[in-house]
N, C-alpha and C positions, 0 to 999 in steps of 0.2 A: 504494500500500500504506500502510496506518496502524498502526503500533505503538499496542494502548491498555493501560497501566498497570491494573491490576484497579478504583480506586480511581476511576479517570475513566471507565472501562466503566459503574460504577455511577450517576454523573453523569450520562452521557452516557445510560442508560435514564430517569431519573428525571427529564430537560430532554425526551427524547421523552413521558411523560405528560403532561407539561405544553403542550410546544409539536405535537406532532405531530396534533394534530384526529383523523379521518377513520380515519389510520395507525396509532391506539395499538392497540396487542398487548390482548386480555382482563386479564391480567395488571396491564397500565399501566391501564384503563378503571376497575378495581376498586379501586387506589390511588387512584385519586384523589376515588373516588365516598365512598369509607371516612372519607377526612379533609376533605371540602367539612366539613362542621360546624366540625371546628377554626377552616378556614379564613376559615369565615364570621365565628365570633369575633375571629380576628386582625384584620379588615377593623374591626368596630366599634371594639376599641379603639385601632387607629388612628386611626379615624374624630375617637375623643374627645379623645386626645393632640392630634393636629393644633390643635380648637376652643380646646382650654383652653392653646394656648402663649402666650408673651407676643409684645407687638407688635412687628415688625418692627427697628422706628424707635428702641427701646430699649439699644442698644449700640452702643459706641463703642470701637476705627473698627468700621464698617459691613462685615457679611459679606453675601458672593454666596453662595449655595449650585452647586453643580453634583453633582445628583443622579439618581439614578433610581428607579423607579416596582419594577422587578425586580431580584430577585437575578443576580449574575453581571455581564459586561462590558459595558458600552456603549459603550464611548468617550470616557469624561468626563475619565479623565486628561491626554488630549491636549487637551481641550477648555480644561480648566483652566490648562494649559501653553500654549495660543493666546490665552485674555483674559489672562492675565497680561503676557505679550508687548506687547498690543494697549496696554494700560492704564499700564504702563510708556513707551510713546512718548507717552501722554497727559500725562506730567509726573505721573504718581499714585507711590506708593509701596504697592508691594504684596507683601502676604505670603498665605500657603498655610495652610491648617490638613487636619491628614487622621487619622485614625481611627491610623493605621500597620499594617495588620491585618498580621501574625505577630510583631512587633516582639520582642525580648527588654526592651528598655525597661519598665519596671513603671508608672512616672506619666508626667505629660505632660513635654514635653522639648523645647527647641528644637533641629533639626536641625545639630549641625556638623560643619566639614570634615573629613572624612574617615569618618565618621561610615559604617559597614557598614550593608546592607538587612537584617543579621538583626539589628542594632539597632534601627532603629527603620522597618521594615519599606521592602519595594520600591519602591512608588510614589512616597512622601516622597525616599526616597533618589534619587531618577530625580529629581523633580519640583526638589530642591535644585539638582541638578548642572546642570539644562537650563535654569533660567529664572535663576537666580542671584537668588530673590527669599528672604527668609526663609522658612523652615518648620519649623511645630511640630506635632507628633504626640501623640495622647493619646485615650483612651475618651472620657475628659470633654475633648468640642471646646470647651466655656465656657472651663475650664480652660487650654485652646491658645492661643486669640485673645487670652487675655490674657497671654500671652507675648507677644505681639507687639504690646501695645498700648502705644501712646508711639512705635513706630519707623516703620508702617504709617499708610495713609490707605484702605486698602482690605483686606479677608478675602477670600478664594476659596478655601471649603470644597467639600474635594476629597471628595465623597461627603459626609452627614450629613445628607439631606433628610426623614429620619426621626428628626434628633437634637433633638427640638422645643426645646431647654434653650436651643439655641444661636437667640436670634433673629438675624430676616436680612429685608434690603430687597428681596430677589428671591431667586426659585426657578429656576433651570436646570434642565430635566429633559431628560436623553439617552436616547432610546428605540434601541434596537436594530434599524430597516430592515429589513435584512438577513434575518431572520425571515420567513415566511409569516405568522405571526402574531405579533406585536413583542411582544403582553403577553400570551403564550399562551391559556389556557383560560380567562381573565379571572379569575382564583380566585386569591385569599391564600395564601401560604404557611400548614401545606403542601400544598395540596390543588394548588396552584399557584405561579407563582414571580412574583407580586405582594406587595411590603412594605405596599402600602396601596391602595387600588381607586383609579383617575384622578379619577372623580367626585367624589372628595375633597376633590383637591388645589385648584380652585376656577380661576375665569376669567386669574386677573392674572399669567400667570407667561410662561414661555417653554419651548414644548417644541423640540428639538432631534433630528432624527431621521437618524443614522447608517447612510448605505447603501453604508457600504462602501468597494468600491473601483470609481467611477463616475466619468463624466465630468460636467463643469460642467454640457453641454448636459441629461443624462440629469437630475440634482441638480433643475435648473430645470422638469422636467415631471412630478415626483415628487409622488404624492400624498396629502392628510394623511387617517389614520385618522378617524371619526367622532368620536371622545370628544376628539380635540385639536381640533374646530372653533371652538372659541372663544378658543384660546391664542392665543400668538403662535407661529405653527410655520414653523419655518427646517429647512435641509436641508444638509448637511455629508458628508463623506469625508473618512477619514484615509488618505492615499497613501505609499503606500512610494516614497522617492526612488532610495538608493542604501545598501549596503552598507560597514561600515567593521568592516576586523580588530578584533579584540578584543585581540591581541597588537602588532602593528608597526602598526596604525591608518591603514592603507592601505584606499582608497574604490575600491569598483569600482560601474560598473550593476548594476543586477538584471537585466541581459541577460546580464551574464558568465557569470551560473550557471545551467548544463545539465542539469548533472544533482545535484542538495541533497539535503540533510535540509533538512525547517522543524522545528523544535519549537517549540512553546509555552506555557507556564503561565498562563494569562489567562482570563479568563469566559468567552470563544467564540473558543477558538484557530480554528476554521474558518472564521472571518470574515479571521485572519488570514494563512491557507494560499490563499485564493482573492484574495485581494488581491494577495499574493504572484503568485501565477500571472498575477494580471488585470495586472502590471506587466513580464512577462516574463521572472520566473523556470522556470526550468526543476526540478521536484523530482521527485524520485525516490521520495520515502516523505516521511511525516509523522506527528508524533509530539507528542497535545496532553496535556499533562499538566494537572495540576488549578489551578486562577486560587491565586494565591501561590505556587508550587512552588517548597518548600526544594532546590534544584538541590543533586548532589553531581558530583565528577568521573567517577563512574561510571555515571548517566544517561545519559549523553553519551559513553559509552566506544566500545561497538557502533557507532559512527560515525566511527571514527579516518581512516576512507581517503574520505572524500568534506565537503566543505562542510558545515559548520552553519549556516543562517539562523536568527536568534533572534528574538524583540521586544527592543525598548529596556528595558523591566523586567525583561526573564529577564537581560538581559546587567548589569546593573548584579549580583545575586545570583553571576552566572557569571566575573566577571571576575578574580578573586581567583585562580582555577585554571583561568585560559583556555588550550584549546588551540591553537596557531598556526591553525586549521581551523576557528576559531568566527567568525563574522562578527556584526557587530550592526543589524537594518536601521532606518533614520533613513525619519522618514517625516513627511511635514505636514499640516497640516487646512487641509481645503481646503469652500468654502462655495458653493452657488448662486449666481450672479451677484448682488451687491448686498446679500445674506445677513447677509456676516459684517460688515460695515457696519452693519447694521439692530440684531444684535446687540449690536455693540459701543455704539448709540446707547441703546439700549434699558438696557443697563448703565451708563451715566453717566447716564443721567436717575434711572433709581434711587438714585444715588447723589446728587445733588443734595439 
């Protein structure tokens, strides 16, 4: 059973225009045929933004991007939170830069301790607590990195692959898997949930393509779309390990629960309900709400007598007014054999 929010119903027809091919309702077919023009234009002046930014090589310290191509989740938070990881044992000093999207924050602002998700929004808040590396939040990412400049030797912009202002030595792009079709109807926003067409983005980057929750063997025989044959394309899973209170901060499996709630606030909470399950959860209903979801305690009321599995983002917003019933699931990126290797080489050559 799924609980859907009226707000995420609408979401959740507006992602089947978009992704469902074959499946779209008249209703959905006629949306989208309406705004291809828009979308067509949004596509060029991406097209022009992208040509006329500055070069890469021009800022100091040096940002990664890790972005994507569509609106909504990919996976790049986690992704962001495993090279920083990765680049930290390399002897680097690294810091985060991120949009903070809901943030009450007004300018840009380095993240600190203790520092609430409706301050300077979820991700960042997450992103601080788990890598322990600086992070600044701001519309203007320019603005961010130079917070952190003088203390970093490295930027890992957390989304802003469309923030052309901010130059950068590579492009991470995280495609969504998971999907039947990862960049749905190929069409710009809004006709489609493309920020900018692939064809764009140009040979020299790295895509990154998220399927889920799969095994290494499965990762390794996973194959790439036609428009990333020229990138460098690797293959990734972010796994759910294990469960920890939100209250007494006690770790269980995800075997121990039989019978859950999931919720989620995230881009493709059903990416994370099937992960969930693909790890041995047991759930009883599931309830995705919309990617940034201001959480109250009343969300979450209608679930007093069974389990809450959350994400790691929803729980950083949820913790403040956690019930003894809320659990937080901890989960890692996990790479095709040799992969996350390849990336990680591919990121310090850039940086060079």
């Amino acid at each position: 059973m799924s609980l859907l929010p009226t707000k995420r119903a609408l979401e959740i027809w507006v992602l089947g225009a978009w992704y469902d091919g074959a499946a779209r309702t008249l209703p959905q077919r006629c949306f989208t045929a309406m705004l291809t023009p828009l979308g067509w234009l949004v596509a060029r002046v991406a097209q022009r933004r992208r040509r006329a930014r500055a070069p890469g090589t021009a800022v100091l310290p040096p940002v990664i991007v890790v972005g994507n191509l569509t609106v909504g989740g990919t996976g790049k938070t986690p992704v962001v939170a495993w090279l920083a990881a990765q680049l930290r044992a390399q002897g680097k000093r690294v810091g985060v830069v991120s949009r903070g999207y809901g943030r009450s924050a007004a300018s840009a602002r380095r993240v600190a301790p203790g520092d609430s998700a409706a301050l300077v929004g979820d991700e960042p808040a997450w992103l601080a607590a788990t890598t322990g590396c600086p992070v600044a939040v701001g519309q203007d990412r320019v603005a961010a990195v130079g917070l952190l400049a003088g203390d970093v030797d490295v930027v890992l912009a957390d989304d802003g692959l469309q923030h052309h202002a901010m130059a950068r030595r590579l492009e991470v792009i995280v495609v969504d898997a998971t999907r039947v079709a990862p960049l749905g109807n190929g069409r710009c926003l809004p006709a489609g949930p493309l920020r900018e067409l692939p064809g764009f983005v140009g040979p020299a980057q790295v895509a990154l393509f998220n399927h889920g929750a799969v095994s290494a063997s499965q990762l390794a025989t996973a194959g790439v779309p036609a428009w990333a044959s020229t990138a460098k394309a690797l293959h990734f899973a972010v796994q759910p390990q294990m469960a920890v209170n939100l209250v007494t901060g006690e770790s269980r499996p995800l075997t121990a629960f039989t019978d859950a709630v999931a919720v989620a606030g995230i881009g493709h909470p059903e990416r994370f309900f099937r992960a969930l399950q693909a790890a041995g959860a047991g759930l009883r209903q599931t309830c995705g709400f919309s990617d940034h979801h201001a959480y109250t305690a009343a969300d979450l009321a209608p679930f007093a007598d069974m389990p809450v599995l959350m994400t790691a983002k929803d729980a950083v917003k949820c913790a403040v007014f956690a019930a003894p019933n809320w659990w937080r699931v901890e989960a890692v990126v996990a790479f095709a054999p040799g992969e996350g290797e390849r990336l990680l080489r591919t990121v310090l050559s850039a940086l060079d």
